[in-house]
Structure formats: structure tokens, C-alpha cells
C-alpha positions as semicolon CSV with decimal commas, in nm:
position;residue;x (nm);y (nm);z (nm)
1;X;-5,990;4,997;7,486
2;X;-5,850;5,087;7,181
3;X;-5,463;5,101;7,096
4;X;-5,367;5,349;6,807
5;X;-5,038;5,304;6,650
6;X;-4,943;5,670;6,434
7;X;-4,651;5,644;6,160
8;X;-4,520;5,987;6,164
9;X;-4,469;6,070;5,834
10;X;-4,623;6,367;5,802
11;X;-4,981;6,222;5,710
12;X;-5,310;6,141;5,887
13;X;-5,464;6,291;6,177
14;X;-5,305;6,206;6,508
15;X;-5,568;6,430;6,712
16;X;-5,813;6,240;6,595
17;X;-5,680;5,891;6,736
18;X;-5,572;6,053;7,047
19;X;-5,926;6,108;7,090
20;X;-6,044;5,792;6,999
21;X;-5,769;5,633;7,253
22;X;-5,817;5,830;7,539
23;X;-6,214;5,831;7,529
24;X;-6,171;5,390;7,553
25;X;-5,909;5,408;7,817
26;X;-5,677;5,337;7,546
27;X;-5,342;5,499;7,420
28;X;-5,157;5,621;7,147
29;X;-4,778;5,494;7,041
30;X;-4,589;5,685;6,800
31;X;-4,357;5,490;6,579
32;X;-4,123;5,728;6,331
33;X;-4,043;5,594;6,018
34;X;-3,625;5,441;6,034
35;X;-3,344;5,615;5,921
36;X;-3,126;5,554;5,629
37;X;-2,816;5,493;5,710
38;X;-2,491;5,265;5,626
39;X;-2,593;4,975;5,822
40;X;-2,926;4,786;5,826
41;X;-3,158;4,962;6,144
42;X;-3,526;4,814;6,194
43;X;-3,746;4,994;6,449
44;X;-3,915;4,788;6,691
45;X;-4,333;4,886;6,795
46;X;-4,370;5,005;7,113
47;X;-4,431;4,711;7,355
48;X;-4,609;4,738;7,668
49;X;-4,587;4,521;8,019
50;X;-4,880;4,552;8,265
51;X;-4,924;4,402;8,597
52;X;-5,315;4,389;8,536
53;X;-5,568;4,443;8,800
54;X;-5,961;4,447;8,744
55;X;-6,185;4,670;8,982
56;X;-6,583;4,635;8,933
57;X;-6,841;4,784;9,075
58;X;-7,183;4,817;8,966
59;X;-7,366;5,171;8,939
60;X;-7,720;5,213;9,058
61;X;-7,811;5,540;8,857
62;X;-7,930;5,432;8,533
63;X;-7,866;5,635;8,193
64;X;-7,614;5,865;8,383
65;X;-7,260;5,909;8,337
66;X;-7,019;5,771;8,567
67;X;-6,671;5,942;8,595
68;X;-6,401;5,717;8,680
69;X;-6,091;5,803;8,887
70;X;-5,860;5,506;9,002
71;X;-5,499;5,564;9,158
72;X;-5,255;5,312;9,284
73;X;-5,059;5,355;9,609
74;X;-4,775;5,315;9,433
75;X;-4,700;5,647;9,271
76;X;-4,427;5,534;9,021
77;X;-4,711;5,292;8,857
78;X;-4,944;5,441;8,537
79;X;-5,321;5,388;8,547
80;X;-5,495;5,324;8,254
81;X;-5,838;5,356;8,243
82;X;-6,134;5,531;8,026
83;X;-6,253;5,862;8,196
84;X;-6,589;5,739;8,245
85;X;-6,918;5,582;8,106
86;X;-7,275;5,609;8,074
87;X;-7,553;5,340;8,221
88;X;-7,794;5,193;8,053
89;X;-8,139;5,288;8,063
């Protein structure tokens, strides 16, 4: 999974690690650059707490893609998966 962090200010190309994020099962955070102001302000990066869980299961069509779709009972939790993969030959 890959985790893309995107400085807003004003450069790069956020589509691009969207993309990259959500084809790995992995996200994007946002951070803006701080303010000026009077007092002294840091931002803090985004931080993340799971409850981790790990599903297998093991295909038996090779070189095929395989879409994934995983839920929780629980409908105030987030999955976070990838949307799929291929097999090997």
C-alpha cells in the first residue's frame, strides 16, 4: 500500500498520487502549508489508528484479475483495501 502525503501549495500533481494510492489500497493525506500569524502554530501530519484485520484467500484462476470487495458489519468503520489484483501465470 502506498501512503501519499500532498503539500498544497499550489505545485505537483495530486491526481496523479491519488491514483497511485488508491490503485495499492493506499490513501492520500493533504497537509496545507501553516499560517502566519502572531503566535508560533506548527501543523501536525495526519495520523491514522487502525484496528487491523487480515483476510486471505487464495485464487484458483491464474493470470486473471481478482476484484476485491470487503465490508465490515460495523457500518461506522472504513475499509481499506486495493480494488483488486491480478494472478500469476
Amino acid at each position: 500500500m502506498i501512503y501519499s502525503v500532498y503539500y498544497s501549495n499550489g505545485g505537483g500533481n495530486l491526481d496523479v498520487l491519488n491514483d497511485l494510492s488508491k490503485v495499492t489500497g493506499g490513501r492520500v493525506f493533504t497537509v496545507s502549508p501553516p499560517r502566519r500569524s502572531s503566535r508560533s502554530t506548527r501543523t501536525s501530519p495526519p495520523t491514522c489508528a487502525s484496528n487491523t484485520r487480515l483476510a486471505t484467500h487464495r485464487p484458483t484462476a491464474p493470470n486473471r484479475y481478482h476484484k476485491i470487495d470487503l465490508r465490515t458489519a460495523d457500518n461506522t468503520l472504513i475499509v481499506q483495501a486495493r480494488e483488486g489484483y491480478f494472478t500469476p501465470k
